[in-house]
C-alpha positions, -999 to +999 in steps of 0.1 A: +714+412+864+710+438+839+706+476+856+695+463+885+666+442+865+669+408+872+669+391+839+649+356+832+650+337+802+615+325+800+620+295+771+658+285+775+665+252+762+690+220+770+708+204+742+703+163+757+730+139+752+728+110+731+719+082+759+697+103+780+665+075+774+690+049+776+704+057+812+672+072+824+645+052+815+626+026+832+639-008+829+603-017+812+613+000+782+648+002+778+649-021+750+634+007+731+645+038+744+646+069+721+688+074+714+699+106+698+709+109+666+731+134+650+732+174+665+699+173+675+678+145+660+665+118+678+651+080+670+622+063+684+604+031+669+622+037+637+608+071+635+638+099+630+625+135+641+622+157+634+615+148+597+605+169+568+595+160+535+623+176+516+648+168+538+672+187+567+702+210+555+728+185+541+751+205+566+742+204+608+754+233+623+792+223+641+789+236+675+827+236+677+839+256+648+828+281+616+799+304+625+790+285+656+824+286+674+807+302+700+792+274+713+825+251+715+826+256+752+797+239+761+799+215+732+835+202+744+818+194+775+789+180+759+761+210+767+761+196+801+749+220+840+783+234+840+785+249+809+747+259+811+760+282+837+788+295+821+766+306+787+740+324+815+769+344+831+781+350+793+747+364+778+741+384+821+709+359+822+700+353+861+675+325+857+666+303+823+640+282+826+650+247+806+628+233+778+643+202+754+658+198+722+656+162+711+629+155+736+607+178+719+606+154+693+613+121+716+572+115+724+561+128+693+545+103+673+508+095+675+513+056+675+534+058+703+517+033+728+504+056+752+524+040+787+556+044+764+555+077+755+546+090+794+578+066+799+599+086+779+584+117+793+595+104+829+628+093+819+636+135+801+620+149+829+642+127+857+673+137+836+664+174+838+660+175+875+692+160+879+704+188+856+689+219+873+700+202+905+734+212+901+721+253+905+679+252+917+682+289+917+692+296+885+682+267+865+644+258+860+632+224+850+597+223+830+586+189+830+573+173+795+537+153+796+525+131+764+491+138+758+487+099+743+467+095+774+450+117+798+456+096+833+495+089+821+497+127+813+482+134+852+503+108+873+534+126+852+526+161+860+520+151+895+557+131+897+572+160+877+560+188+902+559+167+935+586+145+936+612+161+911+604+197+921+600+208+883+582+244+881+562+246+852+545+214+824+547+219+790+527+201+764+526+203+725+501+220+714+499+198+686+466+173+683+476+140+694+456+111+678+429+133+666+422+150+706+430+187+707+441+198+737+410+212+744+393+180+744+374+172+774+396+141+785+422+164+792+401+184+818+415+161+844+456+172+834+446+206+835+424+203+871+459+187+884+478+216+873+458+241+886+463+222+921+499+222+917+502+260+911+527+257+881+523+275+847+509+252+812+533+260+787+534+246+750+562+244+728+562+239+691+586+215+670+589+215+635+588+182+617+571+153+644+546+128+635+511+143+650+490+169+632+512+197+624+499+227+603+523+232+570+530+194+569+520+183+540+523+221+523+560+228+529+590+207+520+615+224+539+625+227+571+626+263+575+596+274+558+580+245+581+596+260+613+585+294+602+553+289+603+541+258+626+556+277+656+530+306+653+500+288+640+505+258+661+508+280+693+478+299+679+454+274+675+467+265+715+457+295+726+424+292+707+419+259+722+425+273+758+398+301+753+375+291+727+374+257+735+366+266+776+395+252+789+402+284+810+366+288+818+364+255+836+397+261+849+405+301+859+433+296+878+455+282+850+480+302+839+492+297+803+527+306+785+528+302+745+566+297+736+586+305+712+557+316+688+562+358+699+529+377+706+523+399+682+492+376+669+474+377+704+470+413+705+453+412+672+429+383+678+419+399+709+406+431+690+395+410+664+371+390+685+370+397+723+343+424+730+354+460+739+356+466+783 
């Protein structure tokens, strides 16, 4: 609480341990489960995200000591509920709600076959609840869906909401195998969220294995992260209204993380009539 305002951070994030796919993925698939690699890297299928061209810094930030000391509190207890709490009451935030780290990279891969990536979806989305279970009020689970296939994507964002009690689903607003997410196929995923009554979120990640914009133009990570976050998110948003998506479906309510805003107050007086 900030001056009586209560203060919600609206794209808080969860740094996942190691064995999360491991432990919490279904026995189907456990032979291949995603494993973390490094600070915040993960492994899937012998892809290593997120990867960039020229590389990532030859030094990972130390979450224990140097400049990022700060963070040695949660990292000595391995980032886990607890010491989620403890950095909210630090920074006087009353309510984060939780998106990934690695598992913004764990399902992102168009080869992926489509039942495995939902599986790794579940598995994330079943360690997060457990996570936000230990305070409801103040931690907020968004549940991850793969868009590799449509009716996977639906049955997950129905688990996610229903039976886990997650309060949002994010996608990527990446193109996966070609499909934008304004495709038709998806109209089904969206349908099922309007039902449910939870915000669409996406969330950018530098560096995956689908359709990025500035793959393929930038070698480094940081002039890749610059950019893709904003123009990925962009052409979401783009997607959503130009493509119909919130025509057929006017109860959805989107959120565009991590991107800022400052680009959808200038499209709209580029291109949406005067009222």
């Amino acid at each position: 609480m900030y001056q009586d305002y209560r203060v919600i951070d609206a794209d808080g994030h969860v740094l996942e341990p190691v064995d999360l796919w491991e432990r919490y993925i279904d026995p189907e698939f456990r032979h291949q489960a995603p494993r973390g690699v490094g600070v915040l890297s993960v492994e899937v299928l012998g892809h290593v995200l997120p990867d960039v061209p020229g590389g990532l810094p030859l030094e990972a930030p130390d979450y224990t000591t140097g400049p990022a000391a700060r963070y040695g509190f949660a990292a000595r207890r391995n980032f886990d509920a607890e010491s989620q709490l403890e950095a909210l009451d630090i920074e006087g935030i009353d309510v984060a709600v939780l998106y990934p780290s690695r598992g913004l990279y764990a399902a992102s891969v168009d080869e992926l076959p489509p039942r495995f990536a939902g599986a790794i979806c579940r598995a994330y989305n079943r360690w997060l609840a457990d996570f936000c279970a230990r305070a409801p009020e103040r931690l907020v689970g968004a549940a991850f869906v793969s868009l590799h296939d449509p009716g996977v994507a639906v049955a997950e964002a129905v688990y996610a909401v229903e039976q886990l009690g997650m309060r949002a689903v994010f996608i990527r607003p990446n193109p996966v195998n070609g499909r934008t997410i304004d495709h038709p196929d998806f109209d089904p995923l969206y349908a099922e969220i309007e039902r449910l009554g939870v915000p669409l979120a996406t969330h950018e990640g530098a560096g995956v294995h689908l359709a990025q914009f500035g793959r393929g133009r930038y070698d480094k990570l940081m002039k890749l992260h610059l950019v893709c976050h904003a123009v990925e998110n962009m052409g979401a948003c783009m997607d959503l209204i130009v493509g119909g998506v919130l025509e057929r479906h006017p109860r959805l309510r989107c959120v565009f993380l991590e991107s800022g805003a400052g680009w959808a107050a200038h499209r709209a007086r580029q291109r949406l009539p005067a009222r």
